[in-house]
C-alpha positions, -999 to 999 in steps of 0.1 A, spaced: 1 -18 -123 -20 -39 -99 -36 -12 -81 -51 1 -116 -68 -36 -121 -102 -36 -118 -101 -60 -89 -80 -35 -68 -104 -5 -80 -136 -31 -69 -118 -39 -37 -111 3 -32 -148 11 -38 -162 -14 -18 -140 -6 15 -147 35 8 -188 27 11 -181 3 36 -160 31 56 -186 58 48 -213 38 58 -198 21 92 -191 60 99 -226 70 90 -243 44 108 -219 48 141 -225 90 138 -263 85 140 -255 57 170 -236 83 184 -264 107 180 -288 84 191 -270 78 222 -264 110 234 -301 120 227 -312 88 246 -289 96 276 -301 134 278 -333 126 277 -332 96 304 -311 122 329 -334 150 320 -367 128 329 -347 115 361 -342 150 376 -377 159 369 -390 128 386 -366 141 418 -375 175 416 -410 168 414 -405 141 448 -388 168 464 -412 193 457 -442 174 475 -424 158 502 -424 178 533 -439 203 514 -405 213 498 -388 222 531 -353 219 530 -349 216 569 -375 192 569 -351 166 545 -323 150 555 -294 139 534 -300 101 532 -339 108 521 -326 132 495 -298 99 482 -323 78 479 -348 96 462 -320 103 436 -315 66 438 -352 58 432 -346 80 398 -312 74 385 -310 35 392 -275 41 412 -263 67 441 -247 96 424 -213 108 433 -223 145 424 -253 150 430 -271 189 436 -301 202 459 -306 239 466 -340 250 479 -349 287 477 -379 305 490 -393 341 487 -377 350 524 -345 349 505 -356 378 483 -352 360 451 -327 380 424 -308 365 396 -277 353 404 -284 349 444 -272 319 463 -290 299 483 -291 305 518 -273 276 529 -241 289 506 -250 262 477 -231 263 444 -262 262 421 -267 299 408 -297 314 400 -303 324 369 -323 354 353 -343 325 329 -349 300 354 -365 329 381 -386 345 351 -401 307 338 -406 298 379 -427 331 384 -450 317 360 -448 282 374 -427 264 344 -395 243 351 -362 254 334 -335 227 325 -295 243 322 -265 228 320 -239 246 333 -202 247 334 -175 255 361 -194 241 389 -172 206 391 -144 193 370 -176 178 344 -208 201 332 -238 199 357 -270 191 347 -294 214 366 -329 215 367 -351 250 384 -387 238 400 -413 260 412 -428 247 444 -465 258 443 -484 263 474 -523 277 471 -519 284 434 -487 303 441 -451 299 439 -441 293 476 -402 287 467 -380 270 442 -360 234 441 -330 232 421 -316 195 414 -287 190 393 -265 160 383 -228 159 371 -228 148 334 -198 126 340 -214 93 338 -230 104 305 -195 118 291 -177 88 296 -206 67 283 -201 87 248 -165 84 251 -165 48 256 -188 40 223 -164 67 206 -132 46 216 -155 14 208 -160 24 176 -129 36 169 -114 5 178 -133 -15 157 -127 6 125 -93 -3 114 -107 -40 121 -137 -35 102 -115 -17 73 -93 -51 71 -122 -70 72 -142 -56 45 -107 -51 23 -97 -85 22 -138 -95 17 -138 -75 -6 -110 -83 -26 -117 -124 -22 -151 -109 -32 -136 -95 -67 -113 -119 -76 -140 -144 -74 -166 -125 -94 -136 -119 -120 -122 -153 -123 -148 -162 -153 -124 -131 -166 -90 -143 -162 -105 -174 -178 -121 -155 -211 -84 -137 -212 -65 -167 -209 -84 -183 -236 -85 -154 -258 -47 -155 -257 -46 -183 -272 -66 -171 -301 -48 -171 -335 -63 -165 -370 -57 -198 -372 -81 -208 -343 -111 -185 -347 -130 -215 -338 -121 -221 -302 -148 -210 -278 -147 -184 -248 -168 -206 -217 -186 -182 -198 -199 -191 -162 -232 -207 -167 -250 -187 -148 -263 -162 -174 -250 -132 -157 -235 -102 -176 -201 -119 -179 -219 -148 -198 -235 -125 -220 -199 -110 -226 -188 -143 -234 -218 -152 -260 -206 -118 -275 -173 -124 -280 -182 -159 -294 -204 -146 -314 -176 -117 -325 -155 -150 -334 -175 -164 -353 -182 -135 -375 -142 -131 -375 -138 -166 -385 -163 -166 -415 -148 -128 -426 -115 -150 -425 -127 -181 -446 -140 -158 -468 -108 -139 -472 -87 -171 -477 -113 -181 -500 -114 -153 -521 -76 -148 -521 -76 -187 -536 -104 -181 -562 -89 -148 -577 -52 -165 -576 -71 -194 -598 -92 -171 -621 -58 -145 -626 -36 -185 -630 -58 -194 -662 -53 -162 -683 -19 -157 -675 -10 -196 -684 -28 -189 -719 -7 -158 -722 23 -171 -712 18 -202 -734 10 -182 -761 39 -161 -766 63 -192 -761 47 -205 -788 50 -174 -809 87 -174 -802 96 -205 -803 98 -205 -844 96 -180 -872 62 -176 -880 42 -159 -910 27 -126 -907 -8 -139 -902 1 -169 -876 16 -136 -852 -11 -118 -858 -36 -142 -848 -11 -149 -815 -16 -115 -803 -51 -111 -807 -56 -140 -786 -31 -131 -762 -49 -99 -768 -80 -112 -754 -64 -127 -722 -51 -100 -713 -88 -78 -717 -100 -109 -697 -74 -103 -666 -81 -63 -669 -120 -68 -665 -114 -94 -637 -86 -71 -619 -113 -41 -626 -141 -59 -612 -116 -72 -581 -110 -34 -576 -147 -22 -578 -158 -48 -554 -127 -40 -528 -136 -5 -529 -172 -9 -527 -166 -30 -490 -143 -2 -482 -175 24 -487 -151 48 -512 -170 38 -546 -167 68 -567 -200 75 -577 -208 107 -603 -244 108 -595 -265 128 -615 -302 121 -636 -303 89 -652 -327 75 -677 -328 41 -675 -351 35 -703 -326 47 -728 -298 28 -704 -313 -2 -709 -321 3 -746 -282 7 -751 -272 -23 -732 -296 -47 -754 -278 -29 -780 -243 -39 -772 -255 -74 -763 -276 -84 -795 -245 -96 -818 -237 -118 -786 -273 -132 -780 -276 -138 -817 -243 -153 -820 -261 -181 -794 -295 -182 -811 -310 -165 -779 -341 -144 -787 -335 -111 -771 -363 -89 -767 -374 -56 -744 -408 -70 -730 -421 -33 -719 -401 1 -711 -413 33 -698 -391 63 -690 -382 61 -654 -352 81 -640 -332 78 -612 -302 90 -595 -272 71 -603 -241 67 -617 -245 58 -651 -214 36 -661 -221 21 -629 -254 14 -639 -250 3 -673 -223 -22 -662 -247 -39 -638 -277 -44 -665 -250 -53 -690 -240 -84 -660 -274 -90 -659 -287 -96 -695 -250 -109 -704 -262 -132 -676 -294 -144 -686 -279 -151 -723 -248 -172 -709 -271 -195 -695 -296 -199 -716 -297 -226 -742 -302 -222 -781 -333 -216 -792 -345 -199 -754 -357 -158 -749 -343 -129 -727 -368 -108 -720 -360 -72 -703 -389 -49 -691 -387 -14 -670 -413 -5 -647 -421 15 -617 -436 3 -586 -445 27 -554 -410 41 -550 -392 19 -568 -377 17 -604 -377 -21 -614 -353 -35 -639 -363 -71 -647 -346 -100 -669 -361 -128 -673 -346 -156 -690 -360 -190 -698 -325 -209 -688 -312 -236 -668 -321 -219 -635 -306 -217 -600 -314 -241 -575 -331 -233 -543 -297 -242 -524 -276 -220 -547 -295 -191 -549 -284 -172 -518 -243 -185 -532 -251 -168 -566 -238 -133 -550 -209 -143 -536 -176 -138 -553 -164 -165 -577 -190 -186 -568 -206 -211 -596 -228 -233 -592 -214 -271 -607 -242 -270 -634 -238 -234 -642 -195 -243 -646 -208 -268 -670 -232 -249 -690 -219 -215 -686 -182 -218 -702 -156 -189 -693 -176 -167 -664 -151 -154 -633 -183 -156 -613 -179 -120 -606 -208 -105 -624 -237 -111 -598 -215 -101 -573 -208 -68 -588 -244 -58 -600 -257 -65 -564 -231 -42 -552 -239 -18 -572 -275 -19 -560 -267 -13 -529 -243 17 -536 -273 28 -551 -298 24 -522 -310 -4 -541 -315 -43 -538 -318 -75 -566 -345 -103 -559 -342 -137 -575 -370 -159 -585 -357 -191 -600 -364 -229 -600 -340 -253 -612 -345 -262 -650 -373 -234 -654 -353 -202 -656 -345 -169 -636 -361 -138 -630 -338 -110 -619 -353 -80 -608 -333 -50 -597 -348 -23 -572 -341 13 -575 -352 45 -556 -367 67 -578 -356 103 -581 -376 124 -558 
């Protein structure tokens, strides 16, 4: 719904703080005002009360109206329509409450006579006396250090009412304005500020699995929505490789699972196609035989690396010895070196144990040294050794074959990958092994390291923590 888009909720925010703040700033105006005003009418009457006081020595007799105007004139800037003056003296017989002797309207009350007697002025604003509060102000008159009599002044509070009222109905009148104002700024505000959105939207719609390469522009400016955008590029990327990857792998294992099912196929058409003896079916079904032990491995090795991604490798961990692993492994491997005239020989073992899965284990030295004999001419050594170092137990095999190159050896690791000399050298391999053993590693806790040179051999060496 539009009013749940983030350009409506930007535009909401921003005309609520706009509304709370124009009616935080116009309260403390108001405030402001009022004090102002009070304060300017209070120091007005003072100034009168105090001219009243000394002129004619506070006799009301001997002031006449149009004196007393313009002294309020003098004070207040204009001539006020209401305007109070009520002199008492102690012939009245001064009580709270009493009225002047002229019949004023100003009472006289019990605080103002008690702060007069001691010769302080007392401001009140009463109510009742006109149709607006009066402002009045009591005044001791002192005569030979002695309150003679008292001046009261007052001064209707209409003009300072209906100067509040009239900034109240200002600023009312200018909210709703300033509400539409600040919404529709607002609003052109966020739909600016989001268009490099709508763009990155638009353009990630159009995003397939076919066209993880296309770009998301940002706005150049290196704000947070360009970061966003570098991020999702960067996200693409990473999707578009993971893909490549995918498509690749999918293509290599249909190609490796192609060859031995071609033999096997092959094979039994061939058996069947004529009566054969005893011996010739016999040697048809161990080779088919073999093919299919070939497709189980590669389909076992497919499935240990898919699960090993997926984090769910079943591992039985428990104490492992790898000296007597290892011993077992160049064991099963011997008949196979020797077959290829490849000396194979444990350089230095020590006990070391770790924790580890040990069929797990034993299929990633067995990659290793099958490894390191596969590519090693006639005539060249394997040479295993077993070590510990710091924290680590250290596998190595070292072989003196044709070596990786230095642009291969990163490739090595991945899945089905061979390098062109080692497709030529190597015969049958599903390119699988390396990419097993280092996953195993890593289920582990553990790493491989490669030293090699082209022509000069390998050095594998795999890293495991050692049991605590």
């Amino acid at each position: 719904m539009p009013w749940r888009s983030i350009r409506a909720r930007l535009t909401l925010w921003y005309t609520s703080l706009f509304t709370l703040s124009f009616l935080a700033l116009g309260g403390a105006g108001y405030g402001l005002l009022s004090y102002t005003l009070s304060q300017e009418s209070d120091a007005a009457l003072r100034g009168v009360a105090q001219t009243l006081a000394e002129r004619e020595g506070g006799r009301a007799d001997s002031l006449i109206p149009g004196e007393i105007d313009e002294i309020f004139r003098q004070f207040f800037g204009f001539s006020p329509l209401e305007r109070y003056f009520e002199r008492f003296s102690p012939l009245d017989r001064l009580r709270p409450g009493a009225s002047p002797p002229g019949g004023g309207k100003i009472p006289l009350s019990q605080e103002a006579l008690k702060n007069a007697s001691r010769g302080l002025p007392t401001f009140e604003t009463l109510k009742g006396l006109a149709p607006y509060p009066v402002r009045v102000l009591t005044w001791p008159v002192v005569r030979g250090g002695r309150v003679s009599g008292l001046i009261q002044v007052g001064m209707s509070r209409e003009n300072l009412e209906k100067t509040r009222g009239g900034f109240l109905l200002i600023m009312g009148g200018m909210l709703p304005v300033a509400l539409l104002l600040a919404g529709g700024g607002g609003w052109v505000l966020a739909r600016k500020a989001l268009k490099p959105v709508d763009r990155m939207t638009e353009t990630a719609r159009k995003i397939s699995a076919e066209h993880l390469d296309r770009q998301v522009q940002g706005s150049g400016t290196g704000d947070e929505l360009d970061r966003l955008a570098r991020t999702l590029n960067e996200m693409l990327g990473r999707l578009n490789l993971a893909f490549q990857e995918i498509r690749q792998f999918s293509a290599d294992a249909s190609h490796e699972l192609q060859t031995p099912l071609t033999v096997l196929k092959g094979e039994i058409e061939v058996g069947l196609r004529a009566p054969r003896k005893p011996e010739e079916y016999q040697a048809i079904l161990r080779s088919a035989l073999e093919e299919t032990d070939r497709i189980a491995r590669l389909v076992e090795g497919l499935l240990l690396l898919s699960r090993s991604d997926a984090g769910v490798l079943r591992m039985d961990r428990r104490p492992v010895d790898l000296k007597t692993l290892a011993e077992e492994v160049i064991a099963a491997v011997r008949p196979l070196a020797e077959s290829r005239s490849v000396n194979l020989q444990a350089d230095s073992t020590e006990p070391v144990q770790v924790m580890g899965d040990p069929d797990h284990l034993r299929r990633l030295f067995l990659n290793l040294v099958d490894n390191g004999i596969k590519y090693t001419p006639g005539g060249g050594s394997v040479e295993v050794s077993l070590y510990k170092e710091e924290r680590w137990a250290c596998l190595r095999v070292k072989d003196s074959g044709i070596g990786v190159a230095a642009e291969d050896q990163e490739k090595i690791f991945r899945r089905f990958y061979r390098a062109d000399r080692a497709r030529s050298q190597g015969g049958s391999g599903s390119g699988l092994g390396l990419a097993i053993a280092k996953s195993i590693a890593e289920a582990h806790g553990g790493r491989i390291q490669l030293e090699s040179a082209e022509g000069q051999g390998s050095v594998f060496t795999v890293l495991l923590p050692l049991s605590s």
